[in-house]
N, C-alpha and C positions, 0 to 999 in steps of 0.2 A: 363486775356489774354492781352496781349499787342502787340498794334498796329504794323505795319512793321515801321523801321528804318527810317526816311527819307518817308516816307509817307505822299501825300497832301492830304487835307481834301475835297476827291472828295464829289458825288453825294450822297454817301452812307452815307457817316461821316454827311451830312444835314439830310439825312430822318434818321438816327438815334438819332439825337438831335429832331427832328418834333414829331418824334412816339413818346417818352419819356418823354415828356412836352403836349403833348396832353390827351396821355393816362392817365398821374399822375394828368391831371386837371378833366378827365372826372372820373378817381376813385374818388376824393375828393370830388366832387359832388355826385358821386351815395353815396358812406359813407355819406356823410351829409343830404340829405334827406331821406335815412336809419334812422339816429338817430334820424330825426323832427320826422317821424311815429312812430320809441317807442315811445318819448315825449310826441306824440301826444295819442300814445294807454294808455297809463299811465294816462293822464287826463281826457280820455274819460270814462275808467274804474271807477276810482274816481267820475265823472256824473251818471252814472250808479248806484253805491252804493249810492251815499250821494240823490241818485232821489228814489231810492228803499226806504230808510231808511223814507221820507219824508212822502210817499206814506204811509206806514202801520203806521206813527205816526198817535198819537191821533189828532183830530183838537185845535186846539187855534185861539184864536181871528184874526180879519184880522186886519190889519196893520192899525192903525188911520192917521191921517193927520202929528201925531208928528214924525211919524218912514217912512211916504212916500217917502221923498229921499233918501230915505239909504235903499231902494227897486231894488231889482235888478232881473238879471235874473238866475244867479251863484247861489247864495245865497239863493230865492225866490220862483223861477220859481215850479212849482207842489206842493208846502206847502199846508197840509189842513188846511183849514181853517171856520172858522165859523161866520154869522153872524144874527144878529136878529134885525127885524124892519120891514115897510111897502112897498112893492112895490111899482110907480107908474105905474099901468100900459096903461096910456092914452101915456105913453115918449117910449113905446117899439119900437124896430128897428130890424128889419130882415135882417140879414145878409145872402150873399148863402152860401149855404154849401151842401159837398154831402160826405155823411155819408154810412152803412151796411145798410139801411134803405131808399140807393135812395137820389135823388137830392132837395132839399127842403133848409130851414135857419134855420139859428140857433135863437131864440127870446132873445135878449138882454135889457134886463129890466132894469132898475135903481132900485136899493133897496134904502131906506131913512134911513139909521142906527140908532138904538135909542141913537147912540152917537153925531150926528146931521150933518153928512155928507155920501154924496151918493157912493153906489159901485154899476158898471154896474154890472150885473148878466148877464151869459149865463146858461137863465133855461133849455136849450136843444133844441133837432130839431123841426120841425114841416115841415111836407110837402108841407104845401103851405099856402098862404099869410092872410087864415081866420082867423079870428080874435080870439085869446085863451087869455081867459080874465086870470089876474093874482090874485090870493087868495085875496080874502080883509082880513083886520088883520094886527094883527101880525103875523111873517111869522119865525122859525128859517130856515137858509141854511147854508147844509153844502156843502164845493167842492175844487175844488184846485183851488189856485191862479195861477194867467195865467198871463202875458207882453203883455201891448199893443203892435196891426200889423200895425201902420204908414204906410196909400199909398193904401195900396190894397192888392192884389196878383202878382204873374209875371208875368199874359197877360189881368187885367185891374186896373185899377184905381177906388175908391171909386168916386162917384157922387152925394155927397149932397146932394146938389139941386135940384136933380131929383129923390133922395130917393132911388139910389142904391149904397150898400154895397158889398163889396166883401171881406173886411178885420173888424176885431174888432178892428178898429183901435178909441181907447178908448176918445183920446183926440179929432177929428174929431165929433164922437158920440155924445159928452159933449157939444159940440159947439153948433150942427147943434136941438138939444130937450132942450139948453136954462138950461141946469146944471150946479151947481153948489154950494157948490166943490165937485168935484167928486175926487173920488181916482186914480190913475194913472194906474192902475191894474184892472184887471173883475177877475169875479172868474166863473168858470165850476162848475154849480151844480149838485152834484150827482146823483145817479137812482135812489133816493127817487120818488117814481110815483106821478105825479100829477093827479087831478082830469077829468076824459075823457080820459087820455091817453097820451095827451099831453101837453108840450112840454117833452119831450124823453131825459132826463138827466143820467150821466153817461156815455158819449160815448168819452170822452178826449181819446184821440189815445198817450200814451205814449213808444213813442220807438225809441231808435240811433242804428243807422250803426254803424259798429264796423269793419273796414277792414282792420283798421291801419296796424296790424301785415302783411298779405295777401301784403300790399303797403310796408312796412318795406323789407319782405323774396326778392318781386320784384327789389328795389332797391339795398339790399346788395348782389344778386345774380347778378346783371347787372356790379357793381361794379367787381366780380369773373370772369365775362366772360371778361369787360375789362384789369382786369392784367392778366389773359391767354393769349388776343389775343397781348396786349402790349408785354408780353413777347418771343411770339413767331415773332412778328415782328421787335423787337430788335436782338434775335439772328440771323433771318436771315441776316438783314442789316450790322450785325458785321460780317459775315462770308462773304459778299460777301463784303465789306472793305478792310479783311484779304487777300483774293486770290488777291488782288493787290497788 
């Protein structure tokens, strides 16, 4: 359609330049945070298998001190893994935790690997703060490798000094019971039952959100409502242009 003859670029001829530079900014954003949620459902899926796959493998060894930098969460994170050696359990630390099982901690032991360095252990919950002595022996354990939690949780802070935990936060832990070297890593030991009952191993909560698609359908449909409404406010603005 073309303009009248001699036509100034009134009132109409701006909001139809405004609409159309607006509209085409806010579709290019709803598309592109569209496409991060594939992206982003696409790697999520990928976590999902390569954490499944990890899960039913057999255990192998935990990581020694030669392969600890090259320890991640990507790569690492729920491996089983296995190890054999002595607790110490006079260096155990209670972390809180609240589990199927009620509010209680989790008991974090230091294992002495018979390869001559320590891995914290999370031998599982315990309800309250009495004392569960840890196997003398030789001990095998198996469980999954876990990432230290640097800091705490997100409404406290770990407390040393005062012997309160709120995170396994591994390298704090190693500090504060005088370890060393410790692995950078704890491992989750399994529901192999201990003696009495306690500590209650096995309870690792393995599970991601998956909403991406659900954020994806939202954004590329907000995206469709704005070239609807773009388009119905450019034709207006041209027609009432034209009647001048």
């Amino acid at each position: 359609m073309t303009p009248p003859t001699g036509a100034r670029p009134p009132r109409s001829w701006r909001a139809l330049v405004a609409i159309g530079v607006l509209g085409l900014a806010a579709m290019l954003a709803f598309a592109a945070l569209g496409a991060w949620q594939v992206e982003r459902r696409a790697w999520k899926l990928g976590l999902i298998a390569r954490t499944g796959e990890r899960l039913a493998a057999a255990p192998v060894p935990a990581p020694g001190p030669g392969e600890w930098a090259r320890v991640t969460r990507t790569r690492d994170e729920y491996r089983r893994v296995s190890l054999r050696g002595h607790y110490i359990g006079a260096a155990r630390t209670l972390v809180a935790a609240s589990t199927e099982y009620g509010p209680g901690y989790w008991a974090m032991t230091p294992l002495r690997d018979d390869r001559g360095y320590m891995v914290l252990v999370n031998r599982g919950f315990v309800p309250s703060a009495a004392q569960r002595v840890a196997p003398p022996g030789e001990v095998r354990v198996v469980g999954l490798l876990r990432i230290t939690e640097p800091g705490g949780d997100l409404l406290r802070s770990n407390a040393p000094a005062a012997g309160r935990w709120y995170s396994r936060d591994v390298a704090a832990i190693a500090a504060a019971r005088h370890l060393s070297p410790v692995a950078p890593f704890f491992v989750d030991a399994d529901a192999t039952p201990n003696p009495g009952g306690y500590p209650i191993g096995g309870l690792t909560v393995v599970s991601f959100t998956n909403n991406h698609l659900v954020y994806a359908i939202t954004w590329l449909t907000l995206m469709t409502m704005t070239a609807v409404a773009t388009t119905i406010g450019l034709r207006h603005e041209w027609r009432a242009w034209a009647r001048r």
